[in-house]
C-alpha positions as CSV (number, residue, x, y, z in Angstrom):
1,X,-17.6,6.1,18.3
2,X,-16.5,5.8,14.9
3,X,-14.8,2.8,14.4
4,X,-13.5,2.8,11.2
5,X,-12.5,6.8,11.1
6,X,-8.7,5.8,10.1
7,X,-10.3,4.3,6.6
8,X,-12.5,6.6,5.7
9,X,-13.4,7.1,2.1
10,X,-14.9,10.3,-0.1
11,X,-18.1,10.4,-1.4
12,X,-16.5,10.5,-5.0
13,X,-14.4,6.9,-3.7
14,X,-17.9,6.0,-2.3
15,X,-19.4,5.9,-6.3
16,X,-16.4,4.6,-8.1
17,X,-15.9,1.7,-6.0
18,X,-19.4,0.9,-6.4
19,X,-19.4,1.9,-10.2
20,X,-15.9,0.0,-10.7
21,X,-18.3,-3.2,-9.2
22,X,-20.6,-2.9,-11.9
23,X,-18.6,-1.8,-15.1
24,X,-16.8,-4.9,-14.5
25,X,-16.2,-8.2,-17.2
26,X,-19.9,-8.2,-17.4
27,X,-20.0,-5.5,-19.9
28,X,-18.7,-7.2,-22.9
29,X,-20.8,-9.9,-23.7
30,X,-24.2,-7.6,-22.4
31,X,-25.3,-6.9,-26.0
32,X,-25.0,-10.5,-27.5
33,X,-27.0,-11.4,-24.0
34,X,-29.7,-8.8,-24.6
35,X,-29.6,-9.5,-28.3
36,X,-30.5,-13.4,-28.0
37,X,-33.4,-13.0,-25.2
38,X,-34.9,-9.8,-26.7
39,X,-33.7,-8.7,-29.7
40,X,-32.7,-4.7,-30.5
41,X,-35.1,-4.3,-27.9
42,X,-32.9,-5.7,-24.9
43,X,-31.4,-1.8,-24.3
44,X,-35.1,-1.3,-22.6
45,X,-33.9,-3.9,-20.1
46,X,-31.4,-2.2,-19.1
47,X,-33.2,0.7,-17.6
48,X,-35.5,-1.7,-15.7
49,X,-32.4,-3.3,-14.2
50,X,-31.4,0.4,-13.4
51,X,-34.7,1.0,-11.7
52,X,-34.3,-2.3,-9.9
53,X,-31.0,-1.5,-8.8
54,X,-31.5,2.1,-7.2
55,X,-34.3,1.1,-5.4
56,X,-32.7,-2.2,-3.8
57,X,-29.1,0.0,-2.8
58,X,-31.6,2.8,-1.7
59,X,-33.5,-0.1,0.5
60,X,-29.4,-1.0,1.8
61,X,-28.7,2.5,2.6
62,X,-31.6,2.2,5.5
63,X,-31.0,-0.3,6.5
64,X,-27.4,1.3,7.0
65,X,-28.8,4.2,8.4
66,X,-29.6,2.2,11.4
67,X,-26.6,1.6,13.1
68,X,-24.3,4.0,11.0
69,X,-21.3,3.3,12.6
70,X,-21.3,-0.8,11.9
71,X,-20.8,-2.9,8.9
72,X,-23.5,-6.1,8.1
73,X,-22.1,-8.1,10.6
74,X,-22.2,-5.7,13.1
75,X,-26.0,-4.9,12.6
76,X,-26.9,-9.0,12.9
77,X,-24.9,-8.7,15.9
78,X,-27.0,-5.9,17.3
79,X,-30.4,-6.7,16.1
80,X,-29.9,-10.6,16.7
81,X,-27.1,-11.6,18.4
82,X,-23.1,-12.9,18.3
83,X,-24.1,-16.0,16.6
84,X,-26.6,-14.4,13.8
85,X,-23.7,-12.1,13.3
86,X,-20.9,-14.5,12.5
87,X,-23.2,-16.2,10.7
88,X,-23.8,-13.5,8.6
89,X,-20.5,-12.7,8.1
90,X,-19.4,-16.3,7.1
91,X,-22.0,-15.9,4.8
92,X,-21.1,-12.7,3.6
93,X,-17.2,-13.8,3.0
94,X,-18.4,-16.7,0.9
95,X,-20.9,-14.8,-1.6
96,X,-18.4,-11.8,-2.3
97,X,-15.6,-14.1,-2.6
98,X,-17.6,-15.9,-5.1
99,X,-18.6,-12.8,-6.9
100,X,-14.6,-11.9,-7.1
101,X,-13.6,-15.1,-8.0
102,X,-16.1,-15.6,-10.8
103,X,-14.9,-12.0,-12.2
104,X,-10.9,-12.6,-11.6
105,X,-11.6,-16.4,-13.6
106,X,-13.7,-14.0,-16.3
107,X,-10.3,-11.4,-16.6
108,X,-7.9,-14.7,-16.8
109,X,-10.0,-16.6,-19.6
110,X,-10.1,-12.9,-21.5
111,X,-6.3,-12.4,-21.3
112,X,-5.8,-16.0,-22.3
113,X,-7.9,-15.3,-25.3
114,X,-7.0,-11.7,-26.8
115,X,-3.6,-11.2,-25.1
116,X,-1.4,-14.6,-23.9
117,X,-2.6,-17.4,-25.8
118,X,0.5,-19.1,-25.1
119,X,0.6,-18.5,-21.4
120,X,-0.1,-21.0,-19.0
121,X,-3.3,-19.7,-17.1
122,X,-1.9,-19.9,-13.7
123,X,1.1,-17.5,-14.6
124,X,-2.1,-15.2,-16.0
125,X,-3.6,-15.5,-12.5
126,X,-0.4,-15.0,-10.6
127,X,0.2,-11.5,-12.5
128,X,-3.1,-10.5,-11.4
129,X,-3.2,-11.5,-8.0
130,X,0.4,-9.6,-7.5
131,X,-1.3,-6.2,-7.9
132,X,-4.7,-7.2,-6.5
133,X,-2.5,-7.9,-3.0
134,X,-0.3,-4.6,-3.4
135,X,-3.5,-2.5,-3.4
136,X,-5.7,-4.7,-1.3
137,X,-2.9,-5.0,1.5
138,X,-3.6,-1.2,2.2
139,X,-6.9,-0.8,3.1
140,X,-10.1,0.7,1.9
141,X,-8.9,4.1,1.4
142,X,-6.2,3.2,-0.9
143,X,-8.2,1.1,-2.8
144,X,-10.7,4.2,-3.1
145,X,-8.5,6.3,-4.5
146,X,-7.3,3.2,-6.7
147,X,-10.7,3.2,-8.0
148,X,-10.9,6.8,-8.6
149,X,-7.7,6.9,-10.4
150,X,-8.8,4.2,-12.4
151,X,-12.5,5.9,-13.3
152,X,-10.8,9.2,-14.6
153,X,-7.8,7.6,-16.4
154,X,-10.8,5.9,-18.4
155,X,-12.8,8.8,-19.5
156,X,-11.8,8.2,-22.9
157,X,-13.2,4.8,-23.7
158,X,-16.4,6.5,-24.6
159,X,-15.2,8.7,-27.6
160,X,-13.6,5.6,-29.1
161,X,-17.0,3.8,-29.0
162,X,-18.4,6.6,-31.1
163,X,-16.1,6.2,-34.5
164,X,-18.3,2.8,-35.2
165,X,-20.8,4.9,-35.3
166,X,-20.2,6.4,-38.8
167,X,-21.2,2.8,-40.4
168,X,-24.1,2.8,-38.1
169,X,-27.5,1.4,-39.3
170,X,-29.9,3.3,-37.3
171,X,-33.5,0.9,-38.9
172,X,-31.9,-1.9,-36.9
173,X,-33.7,-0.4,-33.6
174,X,-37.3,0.1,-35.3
175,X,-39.9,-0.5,-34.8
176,X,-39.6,-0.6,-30.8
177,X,-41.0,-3.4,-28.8
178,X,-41.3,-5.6,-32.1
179,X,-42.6,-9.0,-30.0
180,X,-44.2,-6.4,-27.1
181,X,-42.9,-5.8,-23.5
182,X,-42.8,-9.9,-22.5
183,X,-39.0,-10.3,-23.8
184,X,-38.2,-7.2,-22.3
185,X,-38.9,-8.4,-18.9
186,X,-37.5,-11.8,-19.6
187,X,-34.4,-9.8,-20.3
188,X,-34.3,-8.1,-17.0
189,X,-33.1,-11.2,-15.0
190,X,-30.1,-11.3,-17.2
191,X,-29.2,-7.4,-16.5
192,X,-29.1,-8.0,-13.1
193,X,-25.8,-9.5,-12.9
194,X,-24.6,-6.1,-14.9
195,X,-26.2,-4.4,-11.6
196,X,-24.5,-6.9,-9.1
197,X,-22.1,-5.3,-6.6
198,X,-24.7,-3.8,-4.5
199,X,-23.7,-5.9,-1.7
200,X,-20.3,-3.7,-1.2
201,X,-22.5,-0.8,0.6
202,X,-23.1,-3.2,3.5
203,X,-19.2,-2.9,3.9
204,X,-18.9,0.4,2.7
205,X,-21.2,2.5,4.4
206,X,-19.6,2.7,7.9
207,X,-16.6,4.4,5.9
208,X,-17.7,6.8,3.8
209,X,-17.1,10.4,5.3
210,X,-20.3,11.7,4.7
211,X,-23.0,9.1,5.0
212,X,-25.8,11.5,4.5
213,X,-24.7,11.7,0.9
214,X,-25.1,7.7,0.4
215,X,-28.2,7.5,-1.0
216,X,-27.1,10.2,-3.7
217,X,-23.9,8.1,-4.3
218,X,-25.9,4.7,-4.7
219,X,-28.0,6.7,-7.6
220,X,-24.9,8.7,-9.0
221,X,-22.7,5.4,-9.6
222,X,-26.1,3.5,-10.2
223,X,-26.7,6.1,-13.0
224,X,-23.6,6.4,-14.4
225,X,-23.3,2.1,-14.9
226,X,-27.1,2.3,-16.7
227,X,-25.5,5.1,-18.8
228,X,-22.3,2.6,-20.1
229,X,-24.6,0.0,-20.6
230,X,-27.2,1.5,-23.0
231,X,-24.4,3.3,-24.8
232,X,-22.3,-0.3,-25.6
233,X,-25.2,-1.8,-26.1
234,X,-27.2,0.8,-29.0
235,X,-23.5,0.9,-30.5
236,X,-23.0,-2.4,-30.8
237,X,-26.9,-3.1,-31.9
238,X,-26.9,0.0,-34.5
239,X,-23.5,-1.4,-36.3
240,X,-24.0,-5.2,-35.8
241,X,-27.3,-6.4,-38.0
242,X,-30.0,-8.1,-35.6
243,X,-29.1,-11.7,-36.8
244,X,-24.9,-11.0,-36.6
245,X,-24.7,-9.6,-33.1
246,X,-25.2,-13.2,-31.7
247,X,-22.6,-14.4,-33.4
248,X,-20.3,-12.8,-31.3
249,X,-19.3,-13.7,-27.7
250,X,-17.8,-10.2,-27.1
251,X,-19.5,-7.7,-29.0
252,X,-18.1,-5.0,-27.3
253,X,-14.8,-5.9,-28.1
254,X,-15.4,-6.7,-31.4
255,X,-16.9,-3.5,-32.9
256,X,-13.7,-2.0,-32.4
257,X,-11.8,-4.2,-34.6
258,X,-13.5,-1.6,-37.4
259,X,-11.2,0.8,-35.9
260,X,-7.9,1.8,-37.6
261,X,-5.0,4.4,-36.5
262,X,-1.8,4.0,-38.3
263,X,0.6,3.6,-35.3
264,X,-1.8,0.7,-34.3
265,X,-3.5,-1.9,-36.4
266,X,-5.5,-3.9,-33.7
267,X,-7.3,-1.1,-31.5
268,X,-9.4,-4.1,-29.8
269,X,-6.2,-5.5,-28.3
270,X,-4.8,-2.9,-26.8
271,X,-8.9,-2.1,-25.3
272,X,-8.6,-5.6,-23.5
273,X,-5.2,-4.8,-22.1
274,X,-6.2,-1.4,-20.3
275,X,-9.3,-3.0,-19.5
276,X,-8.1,-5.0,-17.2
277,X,-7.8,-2.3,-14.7
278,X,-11.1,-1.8,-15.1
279,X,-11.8,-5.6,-14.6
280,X,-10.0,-5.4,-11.1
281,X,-11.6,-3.2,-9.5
282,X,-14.5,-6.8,-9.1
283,X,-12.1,-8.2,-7.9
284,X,-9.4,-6.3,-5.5
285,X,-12.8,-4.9,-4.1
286,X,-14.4,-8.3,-3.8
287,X,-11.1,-10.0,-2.1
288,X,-10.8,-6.9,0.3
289,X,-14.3,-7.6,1.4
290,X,-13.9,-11.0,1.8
291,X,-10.8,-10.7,4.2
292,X,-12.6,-7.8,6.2
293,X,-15.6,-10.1,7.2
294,X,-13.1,-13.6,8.4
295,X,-11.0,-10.5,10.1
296,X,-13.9,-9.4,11.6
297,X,-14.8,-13.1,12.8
298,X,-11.6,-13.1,14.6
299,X,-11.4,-9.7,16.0
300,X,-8.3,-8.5,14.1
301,X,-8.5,-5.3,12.8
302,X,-5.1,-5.9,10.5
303,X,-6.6,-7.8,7.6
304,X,-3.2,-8.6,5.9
305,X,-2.9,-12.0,7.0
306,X,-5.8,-13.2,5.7
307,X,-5.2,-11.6,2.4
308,X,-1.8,-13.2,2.1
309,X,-3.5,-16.9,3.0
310,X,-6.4,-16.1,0.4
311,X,-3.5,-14.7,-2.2
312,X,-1.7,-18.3,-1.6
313,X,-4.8,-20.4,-1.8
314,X,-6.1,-18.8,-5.0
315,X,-2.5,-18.6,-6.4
316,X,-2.0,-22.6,-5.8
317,X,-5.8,-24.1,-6.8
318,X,-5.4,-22.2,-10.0
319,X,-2.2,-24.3,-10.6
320,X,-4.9,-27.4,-10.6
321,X,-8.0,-25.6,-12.1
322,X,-9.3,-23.0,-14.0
323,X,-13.5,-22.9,-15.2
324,X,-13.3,-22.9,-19.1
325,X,-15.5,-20.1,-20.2
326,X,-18.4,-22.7,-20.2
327,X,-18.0,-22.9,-16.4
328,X,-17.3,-19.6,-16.0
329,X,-20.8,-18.5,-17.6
330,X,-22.5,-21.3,-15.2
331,X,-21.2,-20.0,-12.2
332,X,-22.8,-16.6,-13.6
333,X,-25.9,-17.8,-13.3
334,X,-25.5,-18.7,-9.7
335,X,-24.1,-15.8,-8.8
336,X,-27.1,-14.0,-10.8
337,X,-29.4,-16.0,-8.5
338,X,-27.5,-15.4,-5.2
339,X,-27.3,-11.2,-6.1
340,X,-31.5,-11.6,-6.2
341,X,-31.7,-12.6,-3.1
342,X,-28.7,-11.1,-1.1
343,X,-29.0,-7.7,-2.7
344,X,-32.5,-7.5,-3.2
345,X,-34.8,-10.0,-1.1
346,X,-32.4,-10.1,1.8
347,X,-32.3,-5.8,2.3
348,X,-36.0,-5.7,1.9
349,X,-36.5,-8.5,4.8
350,X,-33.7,-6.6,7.2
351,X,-35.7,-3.2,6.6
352,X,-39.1,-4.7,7.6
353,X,-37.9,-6.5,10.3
354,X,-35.8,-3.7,11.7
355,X,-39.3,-1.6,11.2
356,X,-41.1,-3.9,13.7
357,X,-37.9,-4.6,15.9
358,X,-37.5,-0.7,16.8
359,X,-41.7,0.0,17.0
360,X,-42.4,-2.6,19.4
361,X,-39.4,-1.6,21.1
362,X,-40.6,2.2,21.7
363,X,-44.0,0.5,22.8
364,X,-42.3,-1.6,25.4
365,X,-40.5,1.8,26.6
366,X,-43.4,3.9,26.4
């Protein structure tokens, strides 16, 4: 029985919610990142992450494949009991609601900066959290299509990206691997919070329509994020010298300030302002996720209530505290260290162990 057949979601939902994950607040400050630990060379990284990251959503997707029909929760349930499974999903609640949190604190402190310096930063959060509840309030399906709206409306970022290039100083890339492979692979841990998101298929996968296509999917919008990535990052390392692209917290943002129309003078601003949908689909994804699982603790299948207390308490701590950008970059580096081992260590255990639970189980029946 399909249990969540009233939700379900297209393949092309399927890769933008998991692509809108990743192309998240992230994005613009990957170059400077890359730059510092491994010079021009730090694009490299990026396609190890990408490597990294198939693999571990391809190692999700079996373990998936296993009970088809359930989310996370509902596989601890099955393969170790009520407990394990409420466990699991407490735990579950906690890490994506830290991963939206840390990326709804990133889109305030960015609106703050390069769009309402004046505004108090809990009337910032506020005006996101109203549209993160409209869309959130009506379950995965809307927010699918949200997210597919969102990808298409945004095909045009990429053309704008390539007018820097005209001023472009190709030497800055040669020669390759200056200092060898070792900063390359130092650089690799600091992708992976680029790649973090992973942990949505665990909630995902029970809704998607057709779930034979989910591996595709997890490479498709796995592809497509490795794809934004290099580009930003070769644009911004080809127009930026070596020694000035660390000087800048948001490169990304801040090669487009070469960019002149005459109905607009500052073509960076108005970049931050549409980019903010992009930014939400972290967070409305990551809330929604987080009010599924305590739903799912309780039995309720109407998730609303839940959103409406998390709204509230989100809405009223910000009134008290906001991480400066300081914080906000340490809580990164938890949350780097918690994706490594819920989105990569953690699937690779559940596989094995599934492996052995189901082959001594067909011994004992044989």
């Amino acid at each position: 029985m399909k249990t969540y057949r009233f939700n379900e979601i297209t393949l092309m939902q399927f890769i933008c919610l998991n692509f809108g994950l990743q192309v998240s607040v992230g994005l613009l400050a990957l170059p400077q990142v890359l730059a510092e630990r491994a010079g021009t060379d730090g694009w490299m990284a990026i396609i190890a992450g990408w490597i990294i990251s198939v693999m571990a959503g391809l190692v999700i997707v079996q373990v998936m494949k296993k009970h088809p029909d359930g989310t996370l929760p509902d596989i601890l349930t099955r393969y170790f009991g009520k407990w394990i499974g409420r466990a699991g999903a407490i735990l579950f609640a906690f890490y994506i609601l830290y991963y939206g949190y840390t990326g709804l604190v990133r889109t305030v402190l960015y609106t703050k900066v390069w769009l309402l310096p004046q505004t108090p930063v809990y009337i910032t959060m506020l005006l996101l959290l109203l549209p993160a509840y409209a869309v959130g309030r009506s379950g995965l399906r809307v927010l699918g299509r949200y997210a597919e709206l969102i990808i298409f409306i945004s095909l045009w970022i990429p053309f704008i990206y390539l007018l820097p290039l005209g001023d472009a100083h190709w030497l800055h890339l040669a020669p390759v691997l200056k200092e060898g492979w070792k900063p390359v692979l130092s650089a690799v841990h600091d992708v992976i919070l680029s790649y973090t998101g992973l942990g949505a298929v665990f909630i995902f996968y029970p809704f998607l329509r057709n779930k034979r296509m989910a591996s595709a999917g997890i490479v498709i919008s796995n592809t497509l994020s490795m794809f934004v990535f290099v580009f930003v990052t070769l644009v911004c390392f080809v127009y930026f010298s070596p020694d000035e692209i660390r000087e800048f917290n948001e490169p990304v943002v801040n090669v487009l300030k070469t960019i002149e129309f005459k109905f607009v003078e500052r073509v960076e601003v108005l970049f931050i302002a549409y980019y903010l949908f992009i930014f939400s689909l972290a967070w409305i994804s990551a809330i929604y996720m987080c009010v599924f699982c305590t739903s799912w603790l309780l039995g309720k299948q109407d998730h609303r209530s839940h959103l409406r207390l998390l709204w509230l308490m989100l809405a009223v701590s910000s009134f008290f505290f906001v991480p400066t950008f300081n914080q906000n970059d340490r809580m990164e580096t938890i949350l780097t260290r918690m994706a490594v081992g819920f989105e990569i260590v953690f699937p690779v255990c559940m596989l094995v162990y599934i492996w052995i639970y189901d082959r001594l189980r067909r011994r004992k029946n044989a």
